[in-house]
Each structure stands twice: as C-alpha cells, then as structure tokens.
MARKOL-205260 format. One record per residue (C-alpha): chain; x, y, z. Coordinates in steps of 0.05 Angstrom, whole numbers, plus 32768, in hexadecimal, padded with zeros to 4 digits. Layout:
residues N
   unit     c1     c2     c3
      A      X      Y      Z
...
This chain:
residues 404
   unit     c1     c2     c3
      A   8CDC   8DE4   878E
      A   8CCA   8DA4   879F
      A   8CE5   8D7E   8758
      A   8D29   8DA3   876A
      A   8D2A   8D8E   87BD
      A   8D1D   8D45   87A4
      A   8D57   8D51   8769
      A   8D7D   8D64   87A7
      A   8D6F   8D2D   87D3
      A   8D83   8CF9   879D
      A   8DC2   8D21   8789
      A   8DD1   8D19   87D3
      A   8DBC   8CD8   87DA
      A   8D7E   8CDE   8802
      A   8D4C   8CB3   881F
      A   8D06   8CC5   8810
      A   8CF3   8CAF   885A
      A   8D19   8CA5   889D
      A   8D43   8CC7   88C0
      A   8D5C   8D06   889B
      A   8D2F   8CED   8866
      A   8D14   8D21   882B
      A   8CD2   8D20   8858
      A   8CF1   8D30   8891
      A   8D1F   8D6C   887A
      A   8CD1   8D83   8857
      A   8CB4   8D81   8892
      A   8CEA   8DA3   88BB
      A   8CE6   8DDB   8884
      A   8C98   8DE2   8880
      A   8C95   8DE4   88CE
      A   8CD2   8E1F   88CC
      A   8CB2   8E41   889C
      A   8C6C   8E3D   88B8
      A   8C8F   8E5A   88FD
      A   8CA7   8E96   88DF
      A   8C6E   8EB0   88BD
      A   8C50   8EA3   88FE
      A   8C88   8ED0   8923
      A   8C83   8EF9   88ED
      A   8C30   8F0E   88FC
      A   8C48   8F0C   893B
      A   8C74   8F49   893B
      A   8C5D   8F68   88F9
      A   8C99   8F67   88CF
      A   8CBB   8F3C   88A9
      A   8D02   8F20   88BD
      A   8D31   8F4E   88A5
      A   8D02   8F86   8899
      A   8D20   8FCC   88B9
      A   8CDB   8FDE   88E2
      A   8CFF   8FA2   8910
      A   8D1D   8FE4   8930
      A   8CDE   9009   8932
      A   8CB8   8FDA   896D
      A   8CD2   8FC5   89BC
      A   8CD0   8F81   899C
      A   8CF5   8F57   8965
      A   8D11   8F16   8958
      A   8D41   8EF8   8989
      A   8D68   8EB6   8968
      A   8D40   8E6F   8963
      A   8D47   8E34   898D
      A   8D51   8DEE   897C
      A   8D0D   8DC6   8987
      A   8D06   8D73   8974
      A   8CAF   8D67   8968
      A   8C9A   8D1F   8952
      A   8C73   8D1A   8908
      A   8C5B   8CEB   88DF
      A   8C9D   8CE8   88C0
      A   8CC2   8CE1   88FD
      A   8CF3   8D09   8928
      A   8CFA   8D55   890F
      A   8D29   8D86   892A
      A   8D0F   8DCE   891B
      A   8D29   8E16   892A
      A   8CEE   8E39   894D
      A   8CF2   8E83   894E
      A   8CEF   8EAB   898E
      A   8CE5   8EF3   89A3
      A   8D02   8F29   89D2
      A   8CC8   8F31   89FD
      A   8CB6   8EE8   89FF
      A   8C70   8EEB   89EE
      A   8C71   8EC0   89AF
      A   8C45   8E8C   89B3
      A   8C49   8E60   896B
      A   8C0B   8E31   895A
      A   8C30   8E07   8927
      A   8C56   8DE4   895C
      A   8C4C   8E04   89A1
      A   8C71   8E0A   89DB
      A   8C80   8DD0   89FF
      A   8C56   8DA0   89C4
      A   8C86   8D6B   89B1
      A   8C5E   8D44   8983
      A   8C35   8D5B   894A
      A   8BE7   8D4F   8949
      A   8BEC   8D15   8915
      A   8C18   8CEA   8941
      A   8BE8   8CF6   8974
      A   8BAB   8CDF   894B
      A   8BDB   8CA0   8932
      A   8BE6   8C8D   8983
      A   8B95   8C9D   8985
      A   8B90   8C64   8940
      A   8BBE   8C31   8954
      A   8B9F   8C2B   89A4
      A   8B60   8C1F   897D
      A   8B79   8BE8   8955
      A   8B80   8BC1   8995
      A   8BCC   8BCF   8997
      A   8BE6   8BD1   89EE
      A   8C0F   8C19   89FE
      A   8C52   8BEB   89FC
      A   8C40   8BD8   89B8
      A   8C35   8C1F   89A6
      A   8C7C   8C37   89C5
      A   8C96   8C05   899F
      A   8C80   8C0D   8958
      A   8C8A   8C5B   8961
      A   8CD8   8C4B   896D
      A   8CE0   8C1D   8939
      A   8CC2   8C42   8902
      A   8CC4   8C85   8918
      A   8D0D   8C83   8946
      A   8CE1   8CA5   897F
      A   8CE5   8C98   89C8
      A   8CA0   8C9E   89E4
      A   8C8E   8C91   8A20
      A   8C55   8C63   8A37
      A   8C35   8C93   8A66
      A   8C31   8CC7   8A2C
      A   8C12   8C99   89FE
      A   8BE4   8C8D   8A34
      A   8BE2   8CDA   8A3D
      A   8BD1   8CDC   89F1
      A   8B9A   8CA7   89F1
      A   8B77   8CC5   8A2E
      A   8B65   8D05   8A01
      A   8B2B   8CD0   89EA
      A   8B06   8CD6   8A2D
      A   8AF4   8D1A   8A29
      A   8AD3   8D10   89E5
      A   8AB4   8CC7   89FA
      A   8A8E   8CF0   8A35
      A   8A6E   8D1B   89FA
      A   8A5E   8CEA   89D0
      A   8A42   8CC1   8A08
      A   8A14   8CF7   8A17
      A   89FD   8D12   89D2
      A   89BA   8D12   89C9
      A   8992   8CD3   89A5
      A   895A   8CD5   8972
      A   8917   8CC8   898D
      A   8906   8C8F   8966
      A   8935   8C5F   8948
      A   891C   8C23   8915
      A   8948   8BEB   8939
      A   8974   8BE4   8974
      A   89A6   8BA9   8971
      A   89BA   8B9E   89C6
      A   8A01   8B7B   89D5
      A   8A34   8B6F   8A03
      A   8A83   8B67   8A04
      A   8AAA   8B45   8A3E
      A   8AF0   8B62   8A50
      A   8B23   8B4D   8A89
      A   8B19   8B90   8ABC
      A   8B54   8B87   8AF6
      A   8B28   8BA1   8B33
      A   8B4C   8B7C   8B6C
      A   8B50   8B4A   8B47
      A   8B42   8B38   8AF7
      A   8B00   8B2A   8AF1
      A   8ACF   8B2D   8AB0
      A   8AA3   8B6B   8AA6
      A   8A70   8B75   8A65
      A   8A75   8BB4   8A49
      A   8A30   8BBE   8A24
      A   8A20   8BD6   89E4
      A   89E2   8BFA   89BE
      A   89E3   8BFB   897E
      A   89A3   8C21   8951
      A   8998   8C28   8908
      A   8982   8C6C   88FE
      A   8941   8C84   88CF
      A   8971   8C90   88A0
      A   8993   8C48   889F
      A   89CF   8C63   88BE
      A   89F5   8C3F   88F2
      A   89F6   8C60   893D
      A   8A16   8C3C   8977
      A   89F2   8C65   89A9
      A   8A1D   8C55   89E2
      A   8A4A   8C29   8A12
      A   8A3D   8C0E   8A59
      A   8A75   8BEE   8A8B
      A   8A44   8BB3   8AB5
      A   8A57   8BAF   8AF4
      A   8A51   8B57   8AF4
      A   8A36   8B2D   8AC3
      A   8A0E   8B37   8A92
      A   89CA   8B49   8AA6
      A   8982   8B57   8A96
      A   897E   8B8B   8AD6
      A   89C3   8BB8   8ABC
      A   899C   8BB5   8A6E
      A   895A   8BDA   8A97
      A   8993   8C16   8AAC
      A   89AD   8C20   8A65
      A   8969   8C19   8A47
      A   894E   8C4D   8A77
      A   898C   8C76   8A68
      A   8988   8C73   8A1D
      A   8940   8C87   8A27
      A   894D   8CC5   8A52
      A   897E   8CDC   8A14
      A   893D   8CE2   89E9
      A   8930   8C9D   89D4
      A   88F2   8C96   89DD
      A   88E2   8C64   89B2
      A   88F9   8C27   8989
      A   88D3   8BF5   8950
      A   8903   8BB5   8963
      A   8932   8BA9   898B
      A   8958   8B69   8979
      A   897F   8B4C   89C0
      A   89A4   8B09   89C8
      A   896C   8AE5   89FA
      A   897F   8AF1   8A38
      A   8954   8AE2   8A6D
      A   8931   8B1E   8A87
      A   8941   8B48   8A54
      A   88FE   8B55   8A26
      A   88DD   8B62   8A6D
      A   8914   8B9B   8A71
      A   8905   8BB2   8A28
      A   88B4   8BB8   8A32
      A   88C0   8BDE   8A6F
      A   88DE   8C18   8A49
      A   88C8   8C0F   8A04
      A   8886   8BF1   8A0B
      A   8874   8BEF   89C4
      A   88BC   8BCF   89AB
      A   88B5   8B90   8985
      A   88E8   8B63   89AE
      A   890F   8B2B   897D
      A   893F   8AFC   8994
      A   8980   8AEC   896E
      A   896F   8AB3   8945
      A   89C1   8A9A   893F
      A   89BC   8AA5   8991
      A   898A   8A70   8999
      A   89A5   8A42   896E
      A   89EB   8A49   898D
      A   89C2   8A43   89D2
      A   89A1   89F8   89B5
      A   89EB   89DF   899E
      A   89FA   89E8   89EC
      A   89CF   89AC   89FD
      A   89D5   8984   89C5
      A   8A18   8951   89B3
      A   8A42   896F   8976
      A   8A35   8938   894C
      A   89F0   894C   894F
      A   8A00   8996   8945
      A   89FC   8998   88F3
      A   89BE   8969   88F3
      A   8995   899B   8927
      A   89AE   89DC   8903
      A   8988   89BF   88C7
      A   894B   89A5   88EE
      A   8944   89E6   890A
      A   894C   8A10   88CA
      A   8906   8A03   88B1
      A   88F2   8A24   88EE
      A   8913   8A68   88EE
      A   890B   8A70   8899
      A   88C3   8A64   88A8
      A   889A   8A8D   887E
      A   8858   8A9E   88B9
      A   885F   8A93   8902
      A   882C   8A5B   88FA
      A   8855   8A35   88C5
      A   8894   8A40   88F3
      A   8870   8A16   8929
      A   8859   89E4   88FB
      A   88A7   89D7   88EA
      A   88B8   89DC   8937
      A   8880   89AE   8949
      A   88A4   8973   890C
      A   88F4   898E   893B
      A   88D1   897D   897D
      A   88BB   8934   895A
      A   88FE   8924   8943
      A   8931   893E   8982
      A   88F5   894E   89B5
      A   8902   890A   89DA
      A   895C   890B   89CC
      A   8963   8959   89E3
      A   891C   8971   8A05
      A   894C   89B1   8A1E
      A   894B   89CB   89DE
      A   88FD   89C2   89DC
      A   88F7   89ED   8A11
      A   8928   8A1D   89FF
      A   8900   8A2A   89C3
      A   88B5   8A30   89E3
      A   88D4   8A61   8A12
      A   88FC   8A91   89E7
      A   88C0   8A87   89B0
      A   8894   8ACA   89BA
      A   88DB   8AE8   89AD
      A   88ED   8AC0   8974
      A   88B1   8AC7   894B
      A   88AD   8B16   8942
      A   88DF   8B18   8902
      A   88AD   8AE1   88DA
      A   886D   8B1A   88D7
      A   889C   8B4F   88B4
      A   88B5   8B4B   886F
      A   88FB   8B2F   8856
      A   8919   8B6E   8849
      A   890E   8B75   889D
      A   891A   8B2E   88B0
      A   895E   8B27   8890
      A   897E   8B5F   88B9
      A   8951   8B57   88FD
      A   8954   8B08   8905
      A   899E   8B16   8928
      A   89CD   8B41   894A
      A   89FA   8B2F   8917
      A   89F2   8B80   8910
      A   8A0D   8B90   894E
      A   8A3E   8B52   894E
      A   8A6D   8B63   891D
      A   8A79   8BA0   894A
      A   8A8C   8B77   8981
      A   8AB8   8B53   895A
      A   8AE1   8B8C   894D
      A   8ADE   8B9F   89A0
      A   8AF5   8B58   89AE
      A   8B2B   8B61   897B
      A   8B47   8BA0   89A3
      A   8B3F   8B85   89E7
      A   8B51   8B41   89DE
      A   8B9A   8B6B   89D4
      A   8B9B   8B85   8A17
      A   8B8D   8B52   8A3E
      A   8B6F   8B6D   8A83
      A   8B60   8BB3   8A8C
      A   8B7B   8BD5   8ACB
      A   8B33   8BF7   8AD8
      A   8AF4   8C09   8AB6
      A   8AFE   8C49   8A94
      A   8B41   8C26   8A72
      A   8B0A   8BF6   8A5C
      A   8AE3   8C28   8A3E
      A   8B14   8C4F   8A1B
      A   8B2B   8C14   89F6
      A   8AE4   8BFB   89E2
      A   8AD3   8C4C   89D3
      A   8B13   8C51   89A0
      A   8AF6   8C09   8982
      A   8AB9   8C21   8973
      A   8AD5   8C68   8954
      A   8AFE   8C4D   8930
      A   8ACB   8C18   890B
      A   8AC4   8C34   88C7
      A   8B03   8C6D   88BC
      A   8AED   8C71   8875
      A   8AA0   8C79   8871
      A   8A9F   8C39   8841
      A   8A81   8C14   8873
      A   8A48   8C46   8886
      A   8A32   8C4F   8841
      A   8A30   8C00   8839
      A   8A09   8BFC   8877
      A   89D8   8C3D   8864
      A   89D2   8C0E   881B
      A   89BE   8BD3   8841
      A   8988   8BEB   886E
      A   895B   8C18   8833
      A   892C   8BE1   881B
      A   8925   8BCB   8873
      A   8916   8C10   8888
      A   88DC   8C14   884A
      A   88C2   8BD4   8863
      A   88CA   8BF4   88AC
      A   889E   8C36   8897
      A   886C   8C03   8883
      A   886A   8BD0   88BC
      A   886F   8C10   88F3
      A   8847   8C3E   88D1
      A   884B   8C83   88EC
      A   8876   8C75   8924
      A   88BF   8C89   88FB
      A   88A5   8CCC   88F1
      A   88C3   8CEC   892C
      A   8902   8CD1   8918
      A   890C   8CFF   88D8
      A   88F1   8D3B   88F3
C-alpha cells in the first residue's frame, strides 16, 4: 500500500513533505482511519453494516476538523453520532494539536529558544499560527511534573554532592539578579541525580545553602561522603551543621580563579604554574612544602593571595588523602559546572524573567532535557566505577544504606 501511495504521489507530482505533502495526506489517512474504528467500538457495527438499524444510535455525517502534527497542518473528517456521545481519543474534542507538537514546543523552550521564537519557527516550517499564550499554555504542562520531581524522595546516602548556583535576570519591580541553586549527587551506583532546584531570594548566600541543605535532608538524605562547594564564605559551617560527618572540599579551579582576582594578568600564567605544584601535591604535608616555596616567591608582590590560601586551606587539602581515581573527579565542580553551562545557555536567551516560577520552568526544562539520549548517563555511570571502589574503601561501611 504504501510502495503504490508513493507511486501515486510521484505520478502526481508530489512532495514528500509540506503542505499537501505524501506525509501529510498519510497522516490525514491514519488519523481517519484510526477515528472510525474508534466510532466503530463505539456503536458496535461497522459502517455500512445493516445492525446500523437495529440500535437508537448510528452514524450521523463527519465534520471537517484542522489538528497540528509533526508534519504540519492536517485537515481530517472526524465521525460523529446521533446521540452525541462519541468521544474519540485519537484526536479529541476540542484538541487541535497532536501530542508530538506538544512535546516539540516542550524541546525547543528547553533549548533556550523565547515563545516568539517558538511561534515563529512553527509558521515557517510547519505553516501554523500559534499563538504565544498557547505555547505558553503548552510549556506550563512542565510545572505540574517539576512539583513531583521536586518532591520525590532521595537516597539516604549519596557518595558526593557537587553544590552550585546560576544567576538569571528575575523582573520583580524591577530586574534584578536572583541565583537559582543547584544540587547535584552521584548516586551509589555512579549515576548522575540533580536532586533539586532553589530560587534565592538575594545573593548568593551561605544562610539560603543551610535551607536547602536542611530540605534535602528532610527528603531522606541523611548523609553524604563529600560534598565539593565553590568556597564561599560560610558555607562548610552550613554543611557540618547537617551532615556532620561530610568531608567538605573546595573547588580547586574556584580558588585559583579567586587568586587571578588580585594578581596583574601578566602575572596570571606565571602564578597558575607556581601554584600547580601545590594542588598535584601528592600528601597534604608535601602540598605545604610547595605552598611554603609560592608564599617565598609572590608572598611579598600579592600577600592577598597568601591569605586566601591559609584560609580556604582545611578545605583545600581533603582531596590529597584519597586516591587518584577520587581526586580527579572531587578536586572541582567541574561536575556540576558543565550543567550550568547548559542553564546559562537557555537563560542567557531570555533575557529577564517576568517572575520566579518563569525562572524555574526554564532552568527545570534545562536540566530535563540534559542527556535526551542516555549516551551521556552511561558515559558518566563509566566514569565514576573505579571512584566509587575507591569510595567503598575510603568510607567503609557508610555506602551500605545506599544499595539497600
């Protein structure tokens, strides 16, 4: 059937796609089809058949019906009955688009892409006039599902948790920047698990990371190994409070980028390599020793980065008493980065939010949206075998509750 439709179509001199493509005469005859063997379950007969007589109720004509697919704009005949009570599931009353254009809205908002832009590409590829409150309408179907996913429940132990923060432009009177902040965990099993997403109410802060931490621990966390965090002030105080046996590290590619701010960029290259010794240290003790030789050469030309050093140090030196397979994925929140990357990519699009839950939404579809293929997972899952054997070592006993 289908070798003699496309026969047909070339005969006739038919496009495979656009408007009253091959596709789109397929799809019109699918959908027609699909409707009449639901009309026909509906009234128990087939069209034509002679019981039609027998019953109060029988087929009364079609009407003419336009639904939005993935092939664009379809006309379609949908069957009615006497009685009215006909209610078709294919396409039903008063749906206009077809759940795949819905999930395509659902894709391209994700991809950072403003409800204009949207509108836009849906009439010049599709020929459809869509309106930017529906898309909105469309895209707001997310919420329902971000509540439940917000509130899931959490393993009880996880191995590490990687803490960030994204800023987006939230129009509350006026524009103003708000963090939206980010947990991200790496499950007993290696797998990735952003376990949630926080709108701050002002800058970033070490009091707003105590609420989420308490939250995340009222899910069922009740404990983590590491938890690897960007230095800010206040925060391992905030961390030890809730999960008093969490190793605290501080993102080693944080402090460095926190020592370039007081030094001159000609400098820049020469510090990065004075300071490497340091973090590739192979003991805490020899790490000093190479800190000790940093502070003699730029101690008395940039004494701010002394100090920023000696204070961020008890959280800079956990990584060096665990083994390479755990310090090459815990000395940075290069983890939880490349997340934000992808946030910053879809928000950066918007420009300014009108409120906080538009904020969300976006940075919600972001994060759903971060591997559609399961490539990414599997790479990930790959990655984090040999750390999570070095983990069962290093935490002995305390990963258990995690795989029961």
């Amino acid at each position: 059937m289908v070798g003699r439709l496309v026969e047909q179509a070339r005969a006739a001199g038919l496009q495979l796609t656009g408007d009253g493509g091959l596709l789109q005469q397929l799809t019109k005859r699918v959908l027609e089809s699909a409707l009449e063997g639901e009309i026909t379950d509906h009234l128990g007969y087939d069209k034509g058949d002679v019981r039609a007589k027998e019953g109060s109720n029988h087929r009364n004509g079609s009407r003419v019906k336009t639904v939005l697919t993935d092939v664009g704009r379809v006309e379609i005949d949908v069957p009615r009955d006497r009685d009215g009570s006909f209610r078709p599931q294919i396409v039903r009353k008063r749906q206009r688009r077809l759940s795949g254009v819905d999930d395509m809205v659902i894709s391209l908002s994700a991809k950072g892409l403003t409800t204009g832009e949207i509108q836009a590409h849906l009439a010049e590829v599709y020929g459809a006039e869509v309106s930017r409150q529906t898309i909105s309408t469309i895209t707001d179907k997310v919420v329902e599902g971000m509540t439940e996913w917000q509130n899931r429940p959490l393993d009880p132990v996880y191995p590490v948790i990687f803490l960030g923060a994204v800023h987006v432009k939230i129009r509350d009177g006026k524009v103003a920047n708000r963090p939206i902040y980010l947990a991200l965990a790496v499950t007993v099993e290696g797998a990735r698990d952003i376990l949630g997403l926080w709108a701050g109410d002002g800058g970033e802060g070490a009091k707003f990371w105590l609420q989420v931490l308490t939250e995340l621990k009222n899910w069922g966390v009740a404990d983590a190994c590491m938890v690897v965090c960007d230095g800010l002030k206040g925060l391992p105080d905030a961390i030890g409070e809730v999960w008093p046996e969490a190793v605290v590290q501080t993102c080693v590619i944080h402090l460095l980028r926190a020592s370039f701010r007081y030094a001159g960029r000609q400098h820049w290259d020469a510090i990065a390599k004075a300071l490497r010794p340091v973090y590739t240290a192979p003991t805490e003790s020899a790490a000093r020793a190479r800190f000790a030789e940093f502070v003699e050469a730029w101690g008395d030309r940039y004494p701010a980065i002394v100090r920023l050093w000696e204070q961020a140090w008890a959280e800079f030196v956990p990584f060096l008493a665990f083994d390479a397979e755990i310090r090459t994925v815990v000395c940075s929140t290069n983890a939880i980065e490349s997340v934000n990357a992808r946030i910053r990519r879809a928000v950066r699009a918007r420009g300014h939010f009108p409120n906080e839950a538009a904020a969300l939404k976006c940075v919600y579809l972001a994060v759903m949206s971060l591997d559609p293929t399961g490539q990414g997972r599997r790479r990930w899952t790959m990655r984090w075998k040999p750390a999570l054997n070095a983990f069962d070592i290093a935490f002995e006993g305390r990963l258990s509750a995690g795989r029961k």
